[in-house]
Every structure is written in C-alpha cells, then in structure tokens.
C-alpha positions as CSV (number, residue, x, y, z in Angstrom):
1,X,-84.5,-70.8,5.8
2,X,-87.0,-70.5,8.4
3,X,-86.9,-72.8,11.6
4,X,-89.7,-73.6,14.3
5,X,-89.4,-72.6,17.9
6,X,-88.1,-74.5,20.1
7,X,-88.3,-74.7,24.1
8,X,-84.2,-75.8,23.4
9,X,-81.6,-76.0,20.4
10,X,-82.5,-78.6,18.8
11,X,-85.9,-79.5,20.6
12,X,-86.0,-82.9,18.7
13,X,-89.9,-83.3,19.5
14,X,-90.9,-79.8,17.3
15,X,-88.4,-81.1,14.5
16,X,-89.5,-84.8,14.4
17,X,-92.7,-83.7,13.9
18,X,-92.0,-81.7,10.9
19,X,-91.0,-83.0,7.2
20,X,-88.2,-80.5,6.7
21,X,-84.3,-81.6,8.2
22,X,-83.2,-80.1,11.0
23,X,-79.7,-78.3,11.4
24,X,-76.5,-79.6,13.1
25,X,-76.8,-76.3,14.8
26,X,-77.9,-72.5,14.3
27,X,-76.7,-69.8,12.0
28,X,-74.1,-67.9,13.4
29,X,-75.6,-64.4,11.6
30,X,-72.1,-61.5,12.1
31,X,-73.4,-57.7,11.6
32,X,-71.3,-56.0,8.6
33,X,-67.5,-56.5,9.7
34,X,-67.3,-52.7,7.7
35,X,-68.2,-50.8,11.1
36,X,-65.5,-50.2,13.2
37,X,-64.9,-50.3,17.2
38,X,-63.8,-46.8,18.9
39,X,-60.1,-47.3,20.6
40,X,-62.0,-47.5,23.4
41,X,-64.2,-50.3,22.7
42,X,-61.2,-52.3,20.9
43,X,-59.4,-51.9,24.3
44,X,-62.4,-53.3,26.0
45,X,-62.9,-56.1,23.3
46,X,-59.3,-57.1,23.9
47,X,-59.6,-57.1,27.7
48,X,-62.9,-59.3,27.1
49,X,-61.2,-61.6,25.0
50,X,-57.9,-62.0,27.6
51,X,-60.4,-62.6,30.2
52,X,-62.2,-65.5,28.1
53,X,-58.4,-67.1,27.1
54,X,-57.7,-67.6,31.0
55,X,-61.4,-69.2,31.8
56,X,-62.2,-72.8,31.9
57,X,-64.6,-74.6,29.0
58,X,-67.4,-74.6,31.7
59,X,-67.1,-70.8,33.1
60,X,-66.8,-69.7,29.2
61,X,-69.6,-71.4,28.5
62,X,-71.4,-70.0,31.6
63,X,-70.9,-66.1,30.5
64,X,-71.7,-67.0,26.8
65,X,-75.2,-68.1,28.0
66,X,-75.3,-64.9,30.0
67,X,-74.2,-62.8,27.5
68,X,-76.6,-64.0,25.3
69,X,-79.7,-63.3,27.8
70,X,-78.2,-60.1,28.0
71,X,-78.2,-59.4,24.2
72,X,-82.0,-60.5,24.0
73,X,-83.1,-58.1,26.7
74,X,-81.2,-55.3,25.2
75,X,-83.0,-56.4,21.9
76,X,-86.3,-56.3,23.3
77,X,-85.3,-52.5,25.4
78,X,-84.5,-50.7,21.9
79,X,-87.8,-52.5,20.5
80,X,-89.8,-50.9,23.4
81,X,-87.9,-48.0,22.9
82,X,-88.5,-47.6,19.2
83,X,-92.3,-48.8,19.6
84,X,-92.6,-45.9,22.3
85,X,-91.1,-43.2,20.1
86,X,-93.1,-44.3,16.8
87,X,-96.5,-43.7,18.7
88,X,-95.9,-40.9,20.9
C-alpha cells in the first residue's frame, strides 16, 4: 500500500487530509532471511546485540535513530554509486 510523505511518523496533518486510514505504524520490510552472515559478521551481530541488552530504553532508542540515518545515507552512496557507473 502506498503512503504519503510525511515531515514525521505519523504526520497527522498529511493523513487527515487524505480519505485513506492511516497505519498504527510502518511496515517493518526484513531482506530474505536465506542469505547468511560470515562468522565474522555473526560475531559482530552478537557483540551488537550484547551491547543493545545492557543499554537503557532511551540510549537504545538514541542509536536506533542513528543507525537508521546511517542506513539512508548509505542507501543514497550505492545510488550515486550505481547512477555514476550506469553513465560513465
């Protein structure tokens, strides 16, 4: 289902506008659980994840956010990087 952009999850003003419902909150959307981690990135997942057991709600939720920003740039880096090599 397609959603609107929103300045913020949920952005009440773009939805109330709109005659469709709006969700409770996004679509978590996993890549194929079929590929598997190197030893060395399952040791580093299970580091990752000892580190998050021993934070507090509010710093977990702090490096989520980050870790999210950081996903979207390196989304946008392998776009620029796959627009570069398709025209050169």
């Amino acid at each position: 289902m397609y959603y609107p952009v929103c300045a913020t999850w949920p952005d009440l003003r773009c939805w109330n506008s709109l005659q469709i419902p709006r969700p409770e909150y996004p679509e978590v959307i996993m890549m194929d659980e079929t590929l598997e981690l190197s030893l060395e990135q399952q040791f580093r997942q299970r580091a990752f994840e000892t580190l998050v057991s021993r934070m507090s709600p509010e710093q977990a939720k702090d490096i989520l956010v980050k870790l999210h920003k950081q996903m979207l740039l390196q989304e946008a880096t392998y776009r620029q990087l796959l627009r570069h090599s398709l025209s050169a």
